[in-house]
N, C-alpha and C positions, 0 to 999 in steps of 0.2 A: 550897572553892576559889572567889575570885571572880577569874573571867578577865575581860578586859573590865570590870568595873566590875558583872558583874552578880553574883548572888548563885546559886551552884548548887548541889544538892544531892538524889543520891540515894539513895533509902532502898529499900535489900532486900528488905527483910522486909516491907515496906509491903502489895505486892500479895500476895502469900499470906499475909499476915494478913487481908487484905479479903476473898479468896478462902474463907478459912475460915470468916469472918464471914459471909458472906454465904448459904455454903451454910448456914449452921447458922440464918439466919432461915428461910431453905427449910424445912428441917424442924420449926421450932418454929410456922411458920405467921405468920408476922409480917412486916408488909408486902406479904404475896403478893398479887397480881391478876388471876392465873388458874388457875382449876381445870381440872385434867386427870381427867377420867372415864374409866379405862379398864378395859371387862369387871366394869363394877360396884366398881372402887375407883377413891377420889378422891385425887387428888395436889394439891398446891398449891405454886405455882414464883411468880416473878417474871416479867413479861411480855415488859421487855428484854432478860434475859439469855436465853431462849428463841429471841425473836424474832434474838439474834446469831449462834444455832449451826442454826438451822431454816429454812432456808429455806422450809418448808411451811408454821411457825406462823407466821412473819413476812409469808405474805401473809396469812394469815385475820385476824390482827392488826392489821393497816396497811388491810384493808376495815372494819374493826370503826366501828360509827357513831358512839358515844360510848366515844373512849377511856379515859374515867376510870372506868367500871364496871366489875367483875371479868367479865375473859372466862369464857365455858365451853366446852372443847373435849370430844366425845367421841368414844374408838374403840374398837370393839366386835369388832375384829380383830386386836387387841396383845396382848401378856403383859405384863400389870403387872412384871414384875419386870426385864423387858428395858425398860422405861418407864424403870421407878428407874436403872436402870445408866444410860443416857443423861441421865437429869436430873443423876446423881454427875458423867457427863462434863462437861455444860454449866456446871456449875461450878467442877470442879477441874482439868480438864482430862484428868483419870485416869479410864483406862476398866477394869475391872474387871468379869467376868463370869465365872462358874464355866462351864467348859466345855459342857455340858450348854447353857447357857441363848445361848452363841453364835451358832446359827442365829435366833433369836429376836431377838437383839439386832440382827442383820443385819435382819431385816425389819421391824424398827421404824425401824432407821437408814434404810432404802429410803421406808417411808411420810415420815417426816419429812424425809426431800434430806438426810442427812448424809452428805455423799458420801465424807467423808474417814473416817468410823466405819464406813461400807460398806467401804472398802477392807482397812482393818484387820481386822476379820473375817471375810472372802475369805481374807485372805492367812492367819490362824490356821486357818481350815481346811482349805487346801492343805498347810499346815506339819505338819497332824495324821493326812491322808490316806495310805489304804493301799490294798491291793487288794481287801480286803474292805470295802471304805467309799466307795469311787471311783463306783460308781455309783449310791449314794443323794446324794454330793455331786453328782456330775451332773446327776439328778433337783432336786435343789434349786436348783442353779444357773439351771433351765431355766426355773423356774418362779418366778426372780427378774428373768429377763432379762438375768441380767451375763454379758454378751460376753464379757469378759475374764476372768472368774471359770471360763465354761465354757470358753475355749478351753484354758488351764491343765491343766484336768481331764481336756479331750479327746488332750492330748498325753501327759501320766499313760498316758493310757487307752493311746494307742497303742503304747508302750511297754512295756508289760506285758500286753499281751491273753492270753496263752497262758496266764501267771498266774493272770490275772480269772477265764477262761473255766473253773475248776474250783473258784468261790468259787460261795457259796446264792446271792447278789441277784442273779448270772448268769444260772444255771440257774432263776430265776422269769420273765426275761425272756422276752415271746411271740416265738416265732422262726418261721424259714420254710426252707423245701429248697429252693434254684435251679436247675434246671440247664438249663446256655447252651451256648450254640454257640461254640466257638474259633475266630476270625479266622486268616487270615493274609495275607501280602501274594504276588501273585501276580510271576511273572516280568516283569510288564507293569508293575509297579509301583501296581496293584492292590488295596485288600483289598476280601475276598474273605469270604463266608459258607462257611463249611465245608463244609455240607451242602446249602443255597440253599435254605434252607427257608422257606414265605411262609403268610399267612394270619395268625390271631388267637394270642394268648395260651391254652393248651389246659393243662386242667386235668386228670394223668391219677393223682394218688392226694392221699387226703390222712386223718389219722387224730386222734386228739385234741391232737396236739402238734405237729403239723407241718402246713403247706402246701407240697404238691410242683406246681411247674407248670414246662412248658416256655415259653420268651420267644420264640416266633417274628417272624419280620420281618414290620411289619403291610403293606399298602399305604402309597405315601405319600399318599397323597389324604384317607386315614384321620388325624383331628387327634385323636386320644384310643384310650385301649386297655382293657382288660375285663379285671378278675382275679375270683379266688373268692373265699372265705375259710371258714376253717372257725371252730372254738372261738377263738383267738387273737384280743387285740383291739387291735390295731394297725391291724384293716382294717375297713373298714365290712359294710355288708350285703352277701350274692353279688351277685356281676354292680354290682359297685358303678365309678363311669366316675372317675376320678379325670384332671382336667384342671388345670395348669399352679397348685399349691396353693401357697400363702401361706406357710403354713406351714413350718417346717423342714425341708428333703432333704439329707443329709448321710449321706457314709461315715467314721465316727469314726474308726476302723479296721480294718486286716485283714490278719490273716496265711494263709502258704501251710503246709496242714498234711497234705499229701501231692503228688504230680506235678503233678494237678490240681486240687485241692481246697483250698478256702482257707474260712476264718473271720473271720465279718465282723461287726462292729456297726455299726448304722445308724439312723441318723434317719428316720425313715419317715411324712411327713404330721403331724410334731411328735411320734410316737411311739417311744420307744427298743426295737430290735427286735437279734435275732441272727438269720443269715444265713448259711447253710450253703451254699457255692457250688463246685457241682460243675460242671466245662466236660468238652463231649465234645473230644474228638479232632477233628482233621480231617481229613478223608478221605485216602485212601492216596494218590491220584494227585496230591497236594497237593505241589508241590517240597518235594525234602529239606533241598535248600540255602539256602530260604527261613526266615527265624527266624521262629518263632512266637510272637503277641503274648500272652506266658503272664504277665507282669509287669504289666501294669498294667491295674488290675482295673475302669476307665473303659469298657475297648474289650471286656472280658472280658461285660462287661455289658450288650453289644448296645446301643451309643448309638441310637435310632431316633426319640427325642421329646429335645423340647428343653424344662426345664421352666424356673421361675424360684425362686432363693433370696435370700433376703438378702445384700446384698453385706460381707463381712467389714469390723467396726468396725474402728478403730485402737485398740491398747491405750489410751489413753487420752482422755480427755474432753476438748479443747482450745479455748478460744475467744481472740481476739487471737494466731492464730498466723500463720506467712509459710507458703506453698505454693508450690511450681514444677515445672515438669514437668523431668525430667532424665534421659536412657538410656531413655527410653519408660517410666519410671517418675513417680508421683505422689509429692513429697516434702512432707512437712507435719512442720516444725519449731517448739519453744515454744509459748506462747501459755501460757494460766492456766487455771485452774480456780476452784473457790471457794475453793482454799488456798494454791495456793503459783505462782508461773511457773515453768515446765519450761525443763527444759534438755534434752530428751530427742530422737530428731528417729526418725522414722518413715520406711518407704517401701512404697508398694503397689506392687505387680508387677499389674497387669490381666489379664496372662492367665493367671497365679496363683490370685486372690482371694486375696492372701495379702500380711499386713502383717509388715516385718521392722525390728529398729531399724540405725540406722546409731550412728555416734560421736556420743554428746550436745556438745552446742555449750560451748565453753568457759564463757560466762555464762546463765546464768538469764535469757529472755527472753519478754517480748510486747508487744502493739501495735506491730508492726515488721511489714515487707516483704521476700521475698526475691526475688532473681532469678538468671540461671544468667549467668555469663558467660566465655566463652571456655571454656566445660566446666567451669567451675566455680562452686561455688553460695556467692552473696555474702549476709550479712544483717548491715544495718547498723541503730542505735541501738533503739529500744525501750524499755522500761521492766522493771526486775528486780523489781519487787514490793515492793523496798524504799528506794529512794530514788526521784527524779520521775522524771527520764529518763537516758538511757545515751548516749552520745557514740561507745560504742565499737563497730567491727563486724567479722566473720572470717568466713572462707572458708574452704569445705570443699572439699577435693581428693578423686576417689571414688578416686581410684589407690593412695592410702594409708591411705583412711577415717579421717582427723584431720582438725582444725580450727585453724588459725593463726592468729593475729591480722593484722590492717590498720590499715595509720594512723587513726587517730580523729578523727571532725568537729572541726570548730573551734567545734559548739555541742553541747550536748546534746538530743537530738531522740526525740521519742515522736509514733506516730501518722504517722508520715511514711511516703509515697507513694517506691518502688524499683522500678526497673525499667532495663533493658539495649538499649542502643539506639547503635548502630556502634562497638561495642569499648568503652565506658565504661558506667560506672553513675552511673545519675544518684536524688540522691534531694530529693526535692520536696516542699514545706509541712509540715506538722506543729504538735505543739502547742509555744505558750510555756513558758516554763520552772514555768509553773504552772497550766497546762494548760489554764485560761480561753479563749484565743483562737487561734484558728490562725494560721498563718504562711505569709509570700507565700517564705520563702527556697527557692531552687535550687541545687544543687551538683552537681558532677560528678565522677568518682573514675577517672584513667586509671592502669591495671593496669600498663602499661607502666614510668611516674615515678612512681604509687604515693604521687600527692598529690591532693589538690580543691582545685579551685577554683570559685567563683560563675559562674554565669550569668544570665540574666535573671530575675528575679522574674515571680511569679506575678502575674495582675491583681485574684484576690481571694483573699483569708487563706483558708487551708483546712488541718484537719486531719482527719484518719479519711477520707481520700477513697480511692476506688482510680485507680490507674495504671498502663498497660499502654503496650506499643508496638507500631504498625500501619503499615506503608507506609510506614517512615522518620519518621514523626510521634510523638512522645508526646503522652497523652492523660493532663488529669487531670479523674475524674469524682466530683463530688458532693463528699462530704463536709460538712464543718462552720466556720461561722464562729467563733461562740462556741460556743453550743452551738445554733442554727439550725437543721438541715438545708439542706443547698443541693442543688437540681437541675442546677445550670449545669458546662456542662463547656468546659475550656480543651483548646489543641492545639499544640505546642512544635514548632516549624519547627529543630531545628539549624542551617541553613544561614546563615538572618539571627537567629538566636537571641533570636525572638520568641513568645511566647504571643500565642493570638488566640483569643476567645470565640465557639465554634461552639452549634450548635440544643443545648437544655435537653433536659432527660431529662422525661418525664413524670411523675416520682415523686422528690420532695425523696428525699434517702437519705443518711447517714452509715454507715460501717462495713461496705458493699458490697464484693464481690469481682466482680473483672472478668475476663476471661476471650476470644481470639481463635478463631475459626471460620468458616472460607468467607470470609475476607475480612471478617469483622465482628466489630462488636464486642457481648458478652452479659455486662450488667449483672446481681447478681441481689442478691436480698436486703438487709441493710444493718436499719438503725435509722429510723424517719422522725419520729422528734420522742415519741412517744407508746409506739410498741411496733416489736418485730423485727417485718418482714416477711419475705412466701415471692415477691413478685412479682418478675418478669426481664422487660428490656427490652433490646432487641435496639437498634445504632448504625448502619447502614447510611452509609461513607462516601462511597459517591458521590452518594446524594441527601441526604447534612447530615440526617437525618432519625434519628427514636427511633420505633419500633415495641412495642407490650406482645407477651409472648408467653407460652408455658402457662409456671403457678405453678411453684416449687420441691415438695417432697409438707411436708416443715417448713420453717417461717420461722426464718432463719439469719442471726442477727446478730454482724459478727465474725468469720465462718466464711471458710475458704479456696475459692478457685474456680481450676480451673487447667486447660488442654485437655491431655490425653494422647492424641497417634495423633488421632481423630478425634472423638473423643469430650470433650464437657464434664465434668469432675467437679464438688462442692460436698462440703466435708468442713470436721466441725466447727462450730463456732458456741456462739452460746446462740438458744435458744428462745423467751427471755422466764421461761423457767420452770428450764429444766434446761441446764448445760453439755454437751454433744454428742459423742460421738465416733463418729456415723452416717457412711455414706457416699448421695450420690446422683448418680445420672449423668441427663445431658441428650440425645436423640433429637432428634436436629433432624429427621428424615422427620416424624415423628408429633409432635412441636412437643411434647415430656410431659416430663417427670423421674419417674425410678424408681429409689427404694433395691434392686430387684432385681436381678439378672446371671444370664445363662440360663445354664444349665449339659442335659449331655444325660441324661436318665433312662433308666434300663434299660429 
């Protein structure tokens, strides 16, 4: 066909002919320019099409000082044959691996960033998993780090305990005998120690298989508690002080498998342990009429220490996505990964730790902004992954959990700045239609006639900036000219519908998330020209002023920041290295960010 005048024509067969061609130089060895050494066999690939599906060899690649030499990569912690199945991928796009060689494959996909062949192979062995197999998947999952791989497992797990609990990998697990004291709540409204029993942790039997000890109420002046241990090795040395650990505390599960007595698996100091938990009674004179807190296995457990665990990832890994606070929940909708933009949308419960999805978004989106307005959550333009920008944007209703559509800009807009400020939504600068240069345009979107119209332009082009609203003002900070960094931040008067350039940020930034607290405003992270950073800076409007203040724990470029209740969140991003689906929260007393959330320990 010639449309136009031009001449066009596509051929099918073209790219898997090339494809096939090209793997078969692969293995004849022709043209290749890099060898792979792995465990003493040598492979030899092509260095671009590696460096397309790798994000690990594409940085050693891209540092390489003469790149017309054959590279040499070696790993001395792969299976050759999970190597080859990945190089078949990065060729044909067909992944192929005998069952067996699965896990393997997984943890070469993990060395090499293939994030998308990580996934695949999670999900095959979730699709393979039984109750006899669940907890060496566990064990494997824990020891790859995939959140989402092990939260899967850990729901498996709680679902079937009673099943598990009479398979072999079960009964290898080192376990322990508890037995606590049952609360209840007194007539005063009260709870109450059953027995009111005080002093240490007391050790009164224990034999090759078991640890028995009573959990008495310590002092509270006392910041740390004292256990034993015998043969089991989940616990360190006797009298070992176990203080606020890093590592994983977690109850995977637990059933009631008598009045009082329940079965547990737990995470113990990153150790997978079972948990035999027997509660006394509480004493007679205890009112009848009082329920007793036999349910829920938190309070069962004598909360008396407060410790710290990881705070629960979001299923998935998101960078370029929108966040808003909404019903005292954190929402984090779209954004990308290294494969595709989601349409997926998340929500944390904070006093949960616990992420759930909601209704995915009608389009496939990122680099966009959301906001909530009038209770409900708007996100407008963005980019689908496969054309430049999106024009179009919908709302989500939580009353119904769907997504409708909204009239559509009159341009197409990526990169652009959204937020909510006296009943309208306004959205601000972004990129050109080909992405080069930012944009001074401003619009405004009233819910009510459910049209935009223009407002004042911006005073300097700006795209990837963030935008918040504070004290009736909108604010837009940072961002990008071309591709620049700009520190300068602008401030939107509604009344005379002017922009006026207030005090610069101390730190150029593109791709920041902004975020409102005590009357201020907390810049954090973003892109500065060169790499993500972790730094936050703090807006102080009554003296015009910018403050630095303690780092992020990772540098979060692209990530969302959004305040729930009192507290800052930061979720998502990229790294510079890896796309993200960590969470971390902001302590304004102690000025710190921490991926942790205290939780109370038995």
């Amino acid at each position: 066909m010639i449309p136009n005048g031009y001449l066009m024509f596509e051929d099918e067969n073209f790219i898997e002919s090339s494809v096939a061609k090209l793997n078969a130089l692969r293995k004849s060895g022709q043209f290749c320019d890099v060898r792979l050494q792995v465990c003493g066999h040598e492979m030899l690939a092509h260095r671009a099409v590696l460096a397309c599906c790798s994000p690990y060899l594409f940085e050693i690649f891209n540092n390489d000082s003469d790149p017309h030499r054959v590279s040499h990569v070696k790993f001395d912690d792969l299976n050759p044959e999970a190597v080859e199945v990945l190089l078949n991928y990065a060729y044909t796009a067909q992944l192929k691996a005998d069952k067996e060689l699965v896990k393997d494959v997984y943890s070469a996909a993990k060395k090499l960033k293939m994030d998308r062949v990580k996934q695949v192979c999670g999900d095959y062995l979730l699709s393979r998993m039984d109750i006899t197999s669940c907890i060496s998947y566990r064990n494997f999952a824990s020891c790859m780090g995939d959140s989402r791989l092990l939260n899967k497992v850990d729901a498996y797990i709680q679902e079937h305990l009673l099943q598990i609990s009479e398979e072999e990998e079960f009964l290898k697990l080192p376990r322990l005998k508890l037995e606590v004291q049952t609360l209840y709540y007194s007539a005063d409204h009260k709870l109450l120690d059953g027995n009111l029993l005080a002093g240490q942790a007391e050790v009164f039997g224990s034999d090759d298989d078991h640890i028995q000890f009573v959990q008495k109420k310590p002092p509270r002046e006392n910041g740390h508690k004292q256990i034993s241990s015998s043969s089991i090795g989940c616990l360190s040395s006797p009298n070992a002080t176990i203080q606020s650990p890093k590592h994983e505390w977690k109850i995977v599960a637990s059933e009631k498998t008598s009045n009082n007595t329940y079965l547990c698996l737990a995470v113990l100091d990153g150790i997978f342990c079972v948990i035999f938990l027997h509660g006394r009674n509480s004493p007679q004179s205890s009112p009848t009429s009082t329920p007793k807190l036999i349910k829920s296995l938190s309070f069962e457990m004598q909360p008396d220490e407060l410790i710290e665990k990881p705070m629960s990832p979001m299923q998935y890994a998101r960078s370029g996505l929108g966040t808003a606070e909404m019903n005292g929940k954190l929402i984090a909708a779209g954004g990308y990964n290294r494969e595709e933009c989601l349409r997926t949308v998340e929500c944390y419960d904070p006093h949960t730790d616990h992420w759930s999805f909601l209704a995915p978004m009608r389009t496939p989106r990122a680099r966009f902004q959301m906001a909530v307005l009038m209770g409900q959550l708007y996100v407008v333009g963005g980019s689908n992954g496969h054309s430049d920008d999106l024009r179009c944007g919908e709302m989500y209703d939580p009353n119904i959990d769907d997504w409708t559509p909204i009239p559509e800009l009159r341009t197409n807009r990526c990169n652009a700045g959204v937020c909510a400020l006296n009943g309208k939504l306004y959205i601000v600068g972004g990129s050109d239609p080909y992405g080069q240069k930012g944009l001074k345009n401003c619009d405004v979107f009233d819910p009510i006639t459910k049209s935009w119209t223009s407002c004042a332009p911006l005073n300097i082009r700006r795209h990837q900036s963030a935008v918040c609203e504070l004290g009736g003002y909108l604010y837009i900070i940072g961002g990008a000219e071309s591709w620049n960094c700009l520190n300068t931040v602008e401030r939107y008067n509604p009344e005379n519908n002017t922009w006026t350039l207030i005090a610069s940020m101390n730190v150029a930034r593109r791709g920041a998330g902004v975020a409102v607290l005590g009357g201020k405003l907390f810049v954090g992270g973003g892109f500065d020209g060169s790499h993500a950073i972790s730094c936050v800076e703090m807006y102080d409007p009554t003296r015009n002023e910018w403050k630095m203040m303690g780092n992020m724990t990772s540098p979060r470029s692209n990530a969302g920041i959004a305040t729930v209740g009192n507290t800052i969140y930061a979720v998502g991003g990229f790294d510079g290295n890896e796309f993200l689906n960590t969470v971390e929260v902001y302590n304004l007393e102690s000025n710190e960010w921490s991926p942790y959330t205290k939780i109370f320990q038995f």
